[in-house]
Residue, then its C-alpha position, 0 to 999 in steps of 0.5 A: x178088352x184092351x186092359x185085360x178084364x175081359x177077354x174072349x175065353x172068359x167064362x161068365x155065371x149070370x144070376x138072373x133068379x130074381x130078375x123082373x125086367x126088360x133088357x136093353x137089347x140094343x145095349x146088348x147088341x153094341x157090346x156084341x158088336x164090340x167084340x172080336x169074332x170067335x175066339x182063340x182055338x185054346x179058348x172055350x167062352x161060356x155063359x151060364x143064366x140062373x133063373x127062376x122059370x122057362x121064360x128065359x128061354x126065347x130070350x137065351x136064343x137071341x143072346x146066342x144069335x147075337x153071341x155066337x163064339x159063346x156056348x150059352x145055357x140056362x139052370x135052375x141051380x147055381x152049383x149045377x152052373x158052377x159045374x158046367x162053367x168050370x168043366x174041362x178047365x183042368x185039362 
């Protein structure tokens, strides 16, 4: 963050599609750590998983948990969560 490529209003398209694994959550769970509480009122972050099936679901609910100034959504097409990641950025 301290070089600017991140920062806390980013919107992020996460393929997950053809994933078959395990995540490290307690990698997961530094980086949560790692970062500012909430984000700047102009700011809206975003986070948006493409997957292949509903299993994703238990595990969306604790990445929203453990990334609670994001807005976090799962779809099944990658255009759909192109759409979503890039709404009202033009205003």
């Amino acid at each position: 963050m301290e070089k600017g490529a991140v920062h806390t209003g980013m919107r992020t398209l996460v393929d997950l599609s053809r994933f078959d694994g395990d995540f490290h959550w307690g990698s997961l769970l530094r980086l949560a750590l790692l970062l500012p509480e909430g984000a700047e009122p102009f700011e809206s972050p975003r986070t948006a998983y493409v997957v292949s099936d509903d299993l994703f679901s238990p595990s969306l609910r604790m990445l929203r948990n453990m990334f609670g100034s994001s807005t976090h959504r799962a779809f099944r097409d990658p255009a759909e969560a192109i759409d979503w990641l890039k709404a009202d950025l033009a205003a």
